[in-house]
C-alpha positions as CSV (number, residue, x, y, z in Angstrom):
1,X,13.0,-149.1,61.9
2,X,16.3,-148.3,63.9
3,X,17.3,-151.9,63.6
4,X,17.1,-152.6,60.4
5,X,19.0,-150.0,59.6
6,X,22.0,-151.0,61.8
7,X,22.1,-154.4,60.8
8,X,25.3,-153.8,58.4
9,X,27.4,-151.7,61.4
10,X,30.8,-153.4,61.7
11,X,31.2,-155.3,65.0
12,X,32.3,-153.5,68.0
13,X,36.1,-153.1,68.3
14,X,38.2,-152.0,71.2
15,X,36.3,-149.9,73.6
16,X,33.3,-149.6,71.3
17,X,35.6,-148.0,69.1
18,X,34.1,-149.0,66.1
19,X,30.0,-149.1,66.8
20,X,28.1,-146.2,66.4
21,X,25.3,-147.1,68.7
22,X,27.8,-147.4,71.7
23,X,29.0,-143.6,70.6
24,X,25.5,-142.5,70.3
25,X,24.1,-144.1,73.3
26,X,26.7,-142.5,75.5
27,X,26.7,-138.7,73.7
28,X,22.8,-139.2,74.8
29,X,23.6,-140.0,78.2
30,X,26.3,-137.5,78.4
31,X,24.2,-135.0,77.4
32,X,21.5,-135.7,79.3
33,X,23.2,-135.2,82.2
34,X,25.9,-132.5,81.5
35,X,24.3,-130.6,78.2
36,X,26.2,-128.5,76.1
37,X,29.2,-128.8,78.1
38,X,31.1,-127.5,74.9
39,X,29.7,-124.2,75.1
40,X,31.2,-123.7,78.5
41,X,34.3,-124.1,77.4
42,X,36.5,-120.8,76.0
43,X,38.9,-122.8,74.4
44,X,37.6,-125.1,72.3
45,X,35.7,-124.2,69.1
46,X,32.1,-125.2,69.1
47,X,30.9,-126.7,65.8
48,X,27.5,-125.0,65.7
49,X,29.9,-121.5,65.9
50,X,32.3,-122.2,63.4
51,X,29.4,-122.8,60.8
52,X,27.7,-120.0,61.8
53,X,30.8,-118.0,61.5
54,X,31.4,-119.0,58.1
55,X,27.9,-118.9,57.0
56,X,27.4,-115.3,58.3
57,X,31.1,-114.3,56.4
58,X,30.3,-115.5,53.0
59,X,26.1,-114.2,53.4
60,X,27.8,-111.0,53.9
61,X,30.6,-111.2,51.0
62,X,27.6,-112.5,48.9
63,X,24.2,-111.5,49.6
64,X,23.9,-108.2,47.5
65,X,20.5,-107.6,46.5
66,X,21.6,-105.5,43.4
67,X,22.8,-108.9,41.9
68,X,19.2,-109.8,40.9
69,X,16.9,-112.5,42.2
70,X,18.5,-115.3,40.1
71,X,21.8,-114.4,40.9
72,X,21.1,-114.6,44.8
73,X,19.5,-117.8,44.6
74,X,22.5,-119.4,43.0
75,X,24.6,-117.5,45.0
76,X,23.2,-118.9,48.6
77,X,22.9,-122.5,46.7
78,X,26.5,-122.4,46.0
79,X,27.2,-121.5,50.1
80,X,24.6,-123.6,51.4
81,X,26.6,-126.6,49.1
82,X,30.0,-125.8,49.6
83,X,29.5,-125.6,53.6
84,X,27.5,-128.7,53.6
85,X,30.4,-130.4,51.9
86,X,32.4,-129.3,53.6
87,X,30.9,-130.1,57.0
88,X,30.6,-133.9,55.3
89,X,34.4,-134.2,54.4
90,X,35.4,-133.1,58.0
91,X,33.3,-135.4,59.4
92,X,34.3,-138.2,57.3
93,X,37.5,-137.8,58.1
94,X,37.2,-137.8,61.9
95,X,34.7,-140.7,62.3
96,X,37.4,-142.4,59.9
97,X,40.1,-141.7,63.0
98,X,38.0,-142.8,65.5
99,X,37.3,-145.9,64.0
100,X,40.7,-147.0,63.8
101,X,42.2,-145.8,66.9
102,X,41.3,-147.0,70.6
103,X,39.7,-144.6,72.7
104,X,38.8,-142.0,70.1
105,X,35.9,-142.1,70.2
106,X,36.2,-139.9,73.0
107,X,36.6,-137.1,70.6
108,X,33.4,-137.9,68.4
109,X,31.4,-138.4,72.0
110,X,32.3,-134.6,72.2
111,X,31.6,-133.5,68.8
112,X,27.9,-135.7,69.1
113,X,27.0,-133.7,72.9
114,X,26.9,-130.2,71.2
115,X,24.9,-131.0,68.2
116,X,22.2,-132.4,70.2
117,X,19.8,-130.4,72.0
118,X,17.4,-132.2,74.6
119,X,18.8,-130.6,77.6
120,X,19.5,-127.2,76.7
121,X,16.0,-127.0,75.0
122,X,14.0,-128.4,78.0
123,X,15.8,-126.1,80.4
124,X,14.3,-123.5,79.0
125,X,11.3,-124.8,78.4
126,X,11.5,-124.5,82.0
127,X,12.8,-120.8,82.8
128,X,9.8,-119.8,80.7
129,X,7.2,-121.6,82.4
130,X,8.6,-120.0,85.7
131,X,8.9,-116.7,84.1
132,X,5.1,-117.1,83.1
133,X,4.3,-118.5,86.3
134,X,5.3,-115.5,88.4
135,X,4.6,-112.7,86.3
136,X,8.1,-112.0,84.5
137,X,6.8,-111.4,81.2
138,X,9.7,-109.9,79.2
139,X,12.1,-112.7,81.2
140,X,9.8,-115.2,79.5
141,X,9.8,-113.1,75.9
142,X,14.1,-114.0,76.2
143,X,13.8,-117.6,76.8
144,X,10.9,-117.9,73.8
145,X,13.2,-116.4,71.5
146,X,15.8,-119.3,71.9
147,X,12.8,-122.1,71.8
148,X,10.4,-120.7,69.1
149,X,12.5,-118.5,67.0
150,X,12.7,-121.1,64.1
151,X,8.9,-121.0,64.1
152,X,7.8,-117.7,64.2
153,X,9.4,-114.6,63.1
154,X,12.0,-112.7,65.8
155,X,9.6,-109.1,65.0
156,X,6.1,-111.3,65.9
157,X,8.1,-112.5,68.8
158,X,8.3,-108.6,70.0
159,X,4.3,-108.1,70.1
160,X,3.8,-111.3,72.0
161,X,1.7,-111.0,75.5
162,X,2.1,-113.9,78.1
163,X,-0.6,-116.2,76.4
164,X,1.0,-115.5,73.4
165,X,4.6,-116.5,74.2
166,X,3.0,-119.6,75.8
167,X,1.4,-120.5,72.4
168,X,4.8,-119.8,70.4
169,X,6.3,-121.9,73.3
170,X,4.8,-125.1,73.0
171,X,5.1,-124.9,69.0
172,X,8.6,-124.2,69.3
173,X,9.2,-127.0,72.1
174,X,7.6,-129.5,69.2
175,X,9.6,-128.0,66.4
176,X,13.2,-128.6,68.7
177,X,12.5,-132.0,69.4
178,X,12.2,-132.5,65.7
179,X,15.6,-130.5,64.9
180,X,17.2,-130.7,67.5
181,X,16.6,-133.9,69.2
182,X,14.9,-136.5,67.0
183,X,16.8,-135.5,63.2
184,X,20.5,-135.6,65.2
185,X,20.1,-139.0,66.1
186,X,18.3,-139.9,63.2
187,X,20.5,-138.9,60.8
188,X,23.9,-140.2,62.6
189,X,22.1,-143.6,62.5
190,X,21.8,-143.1,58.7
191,X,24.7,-141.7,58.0
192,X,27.0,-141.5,61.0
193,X,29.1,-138.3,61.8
194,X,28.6,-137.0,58.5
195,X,25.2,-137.5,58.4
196,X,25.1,-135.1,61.7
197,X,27.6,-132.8,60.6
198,X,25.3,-132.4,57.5
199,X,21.6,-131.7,59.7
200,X,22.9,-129.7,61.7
201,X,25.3,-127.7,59.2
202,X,22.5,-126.7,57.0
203,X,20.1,-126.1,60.3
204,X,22.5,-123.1,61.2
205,X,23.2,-122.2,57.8
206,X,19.4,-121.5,57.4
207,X,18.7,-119.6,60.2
208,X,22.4,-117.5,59.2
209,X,21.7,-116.4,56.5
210,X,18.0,-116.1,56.6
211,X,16.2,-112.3,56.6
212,X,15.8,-111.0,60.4
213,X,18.2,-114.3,62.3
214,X,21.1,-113.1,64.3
215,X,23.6,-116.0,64.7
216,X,22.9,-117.6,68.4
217,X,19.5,-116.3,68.6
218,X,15.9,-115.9,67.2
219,X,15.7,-117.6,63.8
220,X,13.6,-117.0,60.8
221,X,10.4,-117.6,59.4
222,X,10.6,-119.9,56.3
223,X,8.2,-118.0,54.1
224,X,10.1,-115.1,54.2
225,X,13.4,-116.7,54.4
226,X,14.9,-114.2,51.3
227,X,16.4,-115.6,48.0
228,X,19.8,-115.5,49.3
229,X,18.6,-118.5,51.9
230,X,16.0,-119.8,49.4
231,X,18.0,-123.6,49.1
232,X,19.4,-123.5,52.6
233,X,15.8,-123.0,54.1
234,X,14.9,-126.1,51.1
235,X,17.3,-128.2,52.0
236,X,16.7,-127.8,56.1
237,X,13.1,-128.7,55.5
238,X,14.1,-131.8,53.7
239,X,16.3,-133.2,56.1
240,X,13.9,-132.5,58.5
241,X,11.1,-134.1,56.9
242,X,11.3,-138.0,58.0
243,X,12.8,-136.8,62.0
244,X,9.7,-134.8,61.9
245,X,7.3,-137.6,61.1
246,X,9.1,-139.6,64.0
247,X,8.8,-137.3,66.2
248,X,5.2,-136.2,66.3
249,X,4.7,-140.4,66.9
250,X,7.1,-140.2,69.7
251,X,5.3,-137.5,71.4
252,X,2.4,-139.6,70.9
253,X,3.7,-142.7,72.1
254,X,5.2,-140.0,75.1
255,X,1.8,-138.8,76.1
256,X,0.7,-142.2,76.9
257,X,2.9,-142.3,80.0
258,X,1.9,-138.2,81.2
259,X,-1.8,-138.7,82.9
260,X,-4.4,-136.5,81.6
261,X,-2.9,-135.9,77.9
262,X,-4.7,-137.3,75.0
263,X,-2.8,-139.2,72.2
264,X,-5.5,-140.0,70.7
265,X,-6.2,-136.4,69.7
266,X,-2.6,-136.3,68.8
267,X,-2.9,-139.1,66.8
268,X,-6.0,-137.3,64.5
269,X,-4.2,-134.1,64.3
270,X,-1.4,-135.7,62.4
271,X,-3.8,-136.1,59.6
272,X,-3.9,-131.9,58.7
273,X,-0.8,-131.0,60.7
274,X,1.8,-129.7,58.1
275,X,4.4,-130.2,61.1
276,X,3.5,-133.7,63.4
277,X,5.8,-132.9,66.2
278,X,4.0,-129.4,66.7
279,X,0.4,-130.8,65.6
280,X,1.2,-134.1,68.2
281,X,1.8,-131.7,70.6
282,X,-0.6,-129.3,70.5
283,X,-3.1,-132.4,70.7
284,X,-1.8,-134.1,73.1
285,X,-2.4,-131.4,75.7
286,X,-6.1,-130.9,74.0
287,X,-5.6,-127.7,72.4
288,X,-7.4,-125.5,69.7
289,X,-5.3,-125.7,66.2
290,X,-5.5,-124.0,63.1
291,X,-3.5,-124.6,59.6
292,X,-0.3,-123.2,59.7
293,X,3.0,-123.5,62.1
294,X,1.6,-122.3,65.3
295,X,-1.4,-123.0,67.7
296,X,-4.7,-120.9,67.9
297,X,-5.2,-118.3,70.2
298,X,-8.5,-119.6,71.0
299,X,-8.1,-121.4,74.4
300,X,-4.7,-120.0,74.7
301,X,-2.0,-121.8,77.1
302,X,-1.1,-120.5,80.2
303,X,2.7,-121.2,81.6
304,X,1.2,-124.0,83.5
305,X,0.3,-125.9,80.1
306,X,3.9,-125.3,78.8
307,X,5.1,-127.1,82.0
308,X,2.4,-130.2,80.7
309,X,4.0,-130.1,77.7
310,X,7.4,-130.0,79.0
311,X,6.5,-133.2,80.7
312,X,5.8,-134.7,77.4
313,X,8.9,-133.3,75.7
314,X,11.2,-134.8,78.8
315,X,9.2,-138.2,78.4
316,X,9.4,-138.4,74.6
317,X,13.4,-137.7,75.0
318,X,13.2,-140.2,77.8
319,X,12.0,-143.0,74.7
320,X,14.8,-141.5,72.7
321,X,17.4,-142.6,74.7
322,X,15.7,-146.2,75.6
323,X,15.1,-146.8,72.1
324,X,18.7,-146.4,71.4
325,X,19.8,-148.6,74.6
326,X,17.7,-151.3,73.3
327,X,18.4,-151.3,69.8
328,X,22.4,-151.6,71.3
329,X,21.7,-154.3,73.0
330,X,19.5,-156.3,70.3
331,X,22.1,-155.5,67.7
332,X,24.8,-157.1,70.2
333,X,22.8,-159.8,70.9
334,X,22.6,-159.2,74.8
């Protein structure tokens, strides 16, 4: 699929100034190695803040519940737009500079490292599984609140024992590497900058302005999102819809290579899951499922299986970065 869609990229110019792939490919790399190096840095705006920052203004300018639930609906549609817009026009304007200009694509390398999330997401993947693994339950209730708070409410995340934080874990490892891994790339190899700017926009404008989120933490739960985030939650889902379907076949293709998973049970519980990356998931390591967002209690995971399916994850963002590599180099010719 990724070919075909590059097939009309302009040729590389100076420096890969011009060619996407070469911009992704090293943002992935980059990333890989350093993570959000962004956030480390005082001085420099992140873009996931500033969005946040203006989502969480105009929600509170806004969202009045005595406006009526018509009103509130058009009201969060009108923010959910005009932020998404304007998230596109910015970043149509700097890919256009970094097109024309040699080495600036040094600038859109940094703008691509913090919207993408395969480090940050399996390092805590992996403070959890050592919080579980000696004990430190309320350590490991801090971490699942950054990993699973898009699937599961932040209040449910409260009442959670171990086995349950391990169950919301692995869902919300599957859900990241939908959102935050697999629909970033995806969508700047649609798209480009723009396309990025526009996932990942209305990803933190949902979980801003959505009942019971807290900007930089915890998230929301989809069916209770409140009118005010009625088309931001919408228009996440959509976005998220295709990266979703890619991912849960990446996992799959990901538990191959991990001894003792089963992707062939992934591969039959894509049939009823309503989310593939989570339903891959939760079959590839062989667990109990019921219909909804998260796994079963039945058979519940201990911090050892969120280390199995951490493996996966790391694999599957592993395939990621060689499918983009490859894809270069067939587009180049090489």
């Amino acid at each position: 699929m990724m070919p075909v869609i590059m097939l009309s990229l302009p040729d590389a110019g100076t420096f890969g100034a011009s060619d996407p792939l070469f911009i992704l490919l090293a943002a992935l790399a980059l990333e890989a190695y350093a993570g959000d190096f962004v956030a480390r840095l005082p001085w420099l705006p992140h873009p996931r803040g500033v969005m946040a920052r203006a989502a969480g203004d105009l929600e509170r300018r806004l969202n009045r519940p005595q406006r009526g639930r018509r009103a509130l609906i058009v009201r969060g549609a009108a923010v959910t737009a005009g932020l998404a817009l304007a998230a596109v026009a910015s970043a149509a304007g700097i890919e256009l500079f970094t097109r024309h200009f040699q080495f600036a694509w040094v600038l859109e390398v940094m703008l691509l490292v913090p919207l993408i999330g395969q480090r940050a997401t399996g390092r805590t993947a992996g403070r959890l599984t050592a919080a579980l693994d000696s004990g430190r339950t309320e350590d490991a209730r801090e971490h699942v609140r950054v990993l699973a708070g898009e699937v599961l409410d932040p209040q449910r995340l409260d009442k959670l024992d171990a086995r349950g934080i391990a169950i919301a874990a692995i869902g919300g490892l599957g859900e990241r590497y939908a959102s935050a891994v697999v629909a970033p790339i995806f969508w700047y190899i649609v798209l480009g900058l723009p396309g990025i700017f526009l996932q990942q926009g209305v990803r933190v404008i949902a979980a801003v302005v959505a009942t019971g989120n807290r900007p930089g933490g915890g998230g929301y739960d989809p069916s209770r999102e409140g009118d005010f985030a009625f088309a931001a939650a919408r228009l996440n889902t959509a976005l998220e819809w295709i990266p979703d379907k890619i991912a849960g076949l990446l996992i799959i293709l990901a538990a191959v290579f991990v001894p003792t998973m089963k992707p062939r049970t992934a591969l039959r519980r894509l049939k009823k899951a309503p989310w593939w990356s989570i339903g891959a998931l939760g079959g590839a390591l062989n667990l109990p499922a019921r219909r909804d967002r998260v796994l079963s209690p039945a058979g519940a995971p201990s911090g050892h299986e969120v280390g199995r399916a951490l493996a996966i994850y790391t694999v599957a963002c592993v395939l990621d970065i060689g499918i983009v590599a490859l894809t270069t180099l067939l587009y180049h010719g090489l």
